[in-house]
C-alpha positions as a Markdown table, in Angstrom:
| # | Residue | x | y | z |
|---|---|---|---|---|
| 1 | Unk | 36.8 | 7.1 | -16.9 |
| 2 | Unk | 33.0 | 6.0 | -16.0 |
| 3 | Unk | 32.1 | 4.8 | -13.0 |
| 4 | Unk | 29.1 | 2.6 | -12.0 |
| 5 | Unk | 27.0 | 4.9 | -9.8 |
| 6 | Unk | 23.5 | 2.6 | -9.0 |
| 7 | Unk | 22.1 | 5.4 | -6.9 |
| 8 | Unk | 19.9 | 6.4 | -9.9 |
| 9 | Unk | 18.8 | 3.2 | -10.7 |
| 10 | Unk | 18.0 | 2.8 | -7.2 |
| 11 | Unk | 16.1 | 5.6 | -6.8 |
| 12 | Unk | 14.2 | 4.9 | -9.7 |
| 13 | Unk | 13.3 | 1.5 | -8.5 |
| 14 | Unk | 12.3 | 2.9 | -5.1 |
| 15 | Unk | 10.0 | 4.9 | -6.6 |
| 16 | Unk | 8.6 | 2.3 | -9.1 |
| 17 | Unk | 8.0 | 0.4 | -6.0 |
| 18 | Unk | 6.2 | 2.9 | -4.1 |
| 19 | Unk | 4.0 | 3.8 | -6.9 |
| 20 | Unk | 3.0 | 0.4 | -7.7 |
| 21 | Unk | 2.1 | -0.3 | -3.8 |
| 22 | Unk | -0.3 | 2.8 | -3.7 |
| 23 | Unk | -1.9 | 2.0 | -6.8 |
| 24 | Unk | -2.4 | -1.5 | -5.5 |
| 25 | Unk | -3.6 | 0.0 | -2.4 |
| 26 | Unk | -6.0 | 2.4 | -4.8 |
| 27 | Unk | -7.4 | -0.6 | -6.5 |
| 28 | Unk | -7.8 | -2.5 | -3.2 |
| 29 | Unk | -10.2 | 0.4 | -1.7 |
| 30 | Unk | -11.8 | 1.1 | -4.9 |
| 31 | Unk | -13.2 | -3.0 | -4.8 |
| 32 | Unk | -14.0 | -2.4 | -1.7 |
| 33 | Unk | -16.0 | 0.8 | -2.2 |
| 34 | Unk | -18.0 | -1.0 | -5.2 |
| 35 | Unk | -18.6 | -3.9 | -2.9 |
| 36 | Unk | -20.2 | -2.2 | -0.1 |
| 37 | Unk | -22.3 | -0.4 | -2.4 |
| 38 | Unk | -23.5 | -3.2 | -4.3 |
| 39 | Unk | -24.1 | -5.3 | -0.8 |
| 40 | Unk | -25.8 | -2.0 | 0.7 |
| 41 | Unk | -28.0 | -1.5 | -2.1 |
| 42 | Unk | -29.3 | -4.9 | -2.5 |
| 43 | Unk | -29.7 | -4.5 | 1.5 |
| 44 | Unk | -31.9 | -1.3 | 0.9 |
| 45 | Unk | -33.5 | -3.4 | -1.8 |
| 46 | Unk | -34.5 | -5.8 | 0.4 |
| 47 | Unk | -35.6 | -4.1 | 3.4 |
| 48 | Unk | -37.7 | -2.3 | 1.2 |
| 49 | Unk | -39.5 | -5.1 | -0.5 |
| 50 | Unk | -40.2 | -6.7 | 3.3 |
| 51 | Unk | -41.7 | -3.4 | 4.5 |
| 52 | Unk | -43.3 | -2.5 | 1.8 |
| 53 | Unk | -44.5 | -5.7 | -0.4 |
| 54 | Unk | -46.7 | -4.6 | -3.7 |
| 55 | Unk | -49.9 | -5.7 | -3.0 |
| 56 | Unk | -50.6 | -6.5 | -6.9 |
């Protein structure tokens, strides 16, 4: 006699779940951390070029 026990399942799921939220939540920061460094280094970039023009 089997029976239908879905508490393994479940918990399987559950975890699927929370993996699948952090790694969103990884990918999420990690755009964010390329975006701020792109942005702040065409900022630096700029700020340079203003203060300090070539004088060619």
């Amino acid at each position: 006699m089997t029976t239908n026990d879905p508490s393994g399942l479940l918990g399987l799921g559950l975890i699927g779940i929370l993996f699948l939220v952090v790694a969103y939540i990884a990918v999420v920061a990690i755009g964010f951390w390329l975006l701020y460094t792109v942005i702040w280094r065409a900022v630096r970039r700029g700020m340079r070029e203003f203060h300090y023009p070539k004088q060619d």
